[in-house]
N, C-alpha and C positions, 0 to 999 in steps of 0.2 A: 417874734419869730424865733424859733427855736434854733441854738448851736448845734450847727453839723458837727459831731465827735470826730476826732482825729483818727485819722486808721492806725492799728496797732502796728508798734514797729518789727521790724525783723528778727529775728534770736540774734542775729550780729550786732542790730542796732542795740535792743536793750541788752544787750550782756556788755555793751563796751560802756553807757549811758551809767550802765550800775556798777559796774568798775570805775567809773569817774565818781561816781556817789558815795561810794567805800573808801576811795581817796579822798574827799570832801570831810566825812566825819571820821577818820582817822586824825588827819590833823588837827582835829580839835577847836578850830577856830570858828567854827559859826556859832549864831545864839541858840539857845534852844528850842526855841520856834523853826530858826533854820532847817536845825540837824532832826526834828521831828517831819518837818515835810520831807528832807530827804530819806528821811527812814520809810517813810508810808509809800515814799514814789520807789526804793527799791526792793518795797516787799511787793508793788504790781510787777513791777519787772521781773521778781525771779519768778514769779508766777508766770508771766509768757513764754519764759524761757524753760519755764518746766512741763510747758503745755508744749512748747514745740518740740521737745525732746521727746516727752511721749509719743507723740507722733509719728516722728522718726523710727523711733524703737517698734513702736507697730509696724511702721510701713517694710521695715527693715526683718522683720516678724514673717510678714506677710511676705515679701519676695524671696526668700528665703523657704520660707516653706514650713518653717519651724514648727507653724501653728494652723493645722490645714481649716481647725473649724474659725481661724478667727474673721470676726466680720468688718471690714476695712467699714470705716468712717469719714465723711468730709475734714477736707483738715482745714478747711473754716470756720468748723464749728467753738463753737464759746460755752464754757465751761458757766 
């Protein structure tokens, strides 16, 4: 039986998630295996969080007016 995948978390959730990450291997104390998992887990994170910003900046594009021909997008979509 196949793993149900976790829903992606919030831009709140992972921007704070990767702030706790960045404090993690700043201090220097985990092994390298540690600090390698949390390097790989806060390169997806800044990736959501750059994915939801885009977004935004669309969305915010868009009611604004700024950009009359642009074509709004599902903001569910996955990159």
């Amino acid at each position: 039986m196949p793993r149900a995948t976790p829903p992606e978390p919030t831009f709140e959730q992972a921007l704070a998630e990767l702030e706790a990450l960045v404090e993690q291997l700043e201090r220097g104390d985990q092994t390298l295996e540690a600090s390698l998992a949390s390097f790989e887990r806060g390169v997806a994170l800044a990736g959501i969080c750059q994915r939801a910003l885009a977004q935004a900046e669309q969305r915010v594009e868009i009611l604004a007016g700024k950009d009359a021909d642009a074509r709004r997008e599902p903001l569910d979509s996955a990159e």
